[in-house]
N, C-alpha and C positions, 0 to 999 in steps of 0.2 A: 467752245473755241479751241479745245485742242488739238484740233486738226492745222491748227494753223503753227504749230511750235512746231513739226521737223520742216516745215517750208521755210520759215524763221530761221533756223539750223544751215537750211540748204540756202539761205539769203546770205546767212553769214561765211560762209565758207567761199560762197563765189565772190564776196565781196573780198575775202582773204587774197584768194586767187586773181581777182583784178587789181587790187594792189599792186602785189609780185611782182606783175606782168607789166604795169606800167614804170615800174620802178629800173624794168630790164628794157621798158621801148619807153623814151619818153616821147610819147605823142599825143597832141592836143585831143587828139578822140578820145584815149582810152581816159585821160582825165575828165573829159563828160563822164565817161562809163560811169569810173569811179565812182565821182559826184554822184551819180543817179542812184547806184546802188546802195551809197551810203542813204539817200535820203527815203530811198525805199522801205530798205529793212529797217531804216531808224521808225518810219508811220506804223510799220505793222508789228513790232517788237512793243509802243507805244498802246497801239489799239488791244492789241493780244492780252498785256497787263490792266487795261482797262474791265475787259469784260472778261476778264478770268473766275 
């Protein structure tokens, strides 16, 4: 399963970067974004420690 840690990496970065972004537009969409991507990278950051 460590093929899935620099995805995780690169989960967390855009999730960085959609933050930012939303914090400089506030618009109903990019807070879906957000949302999404947090709950994203939270399953696979989850799954990743499971079967490590």
């Amino acid at each position: 399963m460590k093929v899935i840690a620099p995805t995780l990496e690169k989960l967390s970065t855009e999730f960085v970067k959609t933050k930012k972004y939303y914090h400089l537009n506030k618009i109903g969409e990019l807070q879906y974004t957000e949302t999404r991507y947090y709950l994203f990278s939270w399953l696979i950051y989850t799954f990743w420690y499971r079967n490590a």
